[in-house]
N, C-alpha and C positions, 0 to 999 in steps of 0.2 A: 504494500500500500504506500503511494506517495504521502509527504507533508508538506506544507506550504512552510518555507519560511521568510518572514518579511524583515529588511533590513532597510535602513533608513542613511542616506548620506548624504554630505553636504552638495548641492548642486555643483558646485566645482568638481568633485570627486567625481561623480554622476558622468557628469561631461567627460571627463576623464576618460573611466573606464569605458561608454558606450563608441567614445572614437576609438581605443582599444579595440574593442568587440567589432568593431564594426571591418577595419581594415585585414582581420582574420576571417571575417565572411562566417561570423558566429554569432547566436543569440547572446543577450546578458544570461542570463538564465544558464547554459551551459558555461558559458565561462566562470558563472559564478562555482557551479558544481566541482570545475576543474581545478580553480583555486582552492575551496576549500581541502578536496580529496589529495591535493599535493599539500596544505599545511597539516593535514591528518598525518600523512605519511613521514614527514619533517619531524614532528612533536611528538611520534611513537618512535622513531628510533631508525627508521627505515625496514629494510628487508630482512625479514629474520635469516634468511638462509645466507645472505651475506655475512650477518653477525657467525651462526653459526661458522662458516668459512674461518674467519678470523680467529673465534677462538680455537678452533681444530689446526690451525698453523703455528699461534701459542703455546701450543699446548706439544708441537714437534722439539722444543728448545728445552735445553736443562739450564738450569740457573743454579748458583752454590745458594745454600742457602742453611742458616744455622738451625742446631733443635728447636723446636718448640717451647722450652724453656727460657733459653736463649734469646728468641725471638720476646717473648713476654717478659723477660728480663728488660731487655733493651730497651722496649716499647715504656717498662713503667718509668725507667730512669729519664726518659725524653718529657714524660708528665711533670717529673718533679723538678726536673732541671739539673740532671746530675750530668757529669762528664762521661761518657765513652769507656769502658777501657783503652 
């Protein structure tokens, strides 16, 4: 089922975008759909199978890396503001 959604802009903006729209040989209405489904895609993070990708290339690398003790050693002494060994 479709939904109506109504958006409200400044007549300059207006202007704007429908000479936009217009030079693309496109409704507002579709452009509008277009913009929003690329800020959707933008603000989630993009493609999951890309992320996937990524961290499966990550995850090919060994990194040195101390115990877990160690690690939680280190971590508290940076809270309190201690030196390093």
């Amino acid at each position: 089922m479709s939904k109506r959604l109504q958006v409200l802009l400044e007549e300059e903006e207006y202007e704007e975008i429908r000479e936009h729209v217009r030079e693309r040989r496109m409704t507002m209405a579709e452009w509008v759909r277009q913009a929003l489904r690329a800020a959707f895609r933008q603000a989630s993070g993009g493609d999951p199978r890309r992320k996937l990708l990524i961290v499966r290339e990550a995850c090919r690398h060994r990194f040195p890396a101390p115990d877990i003790d160690r690690m939680l050693s280190e971590i508290e002494r940076g809270y309190i503001g201690e030196a390093s060994e």
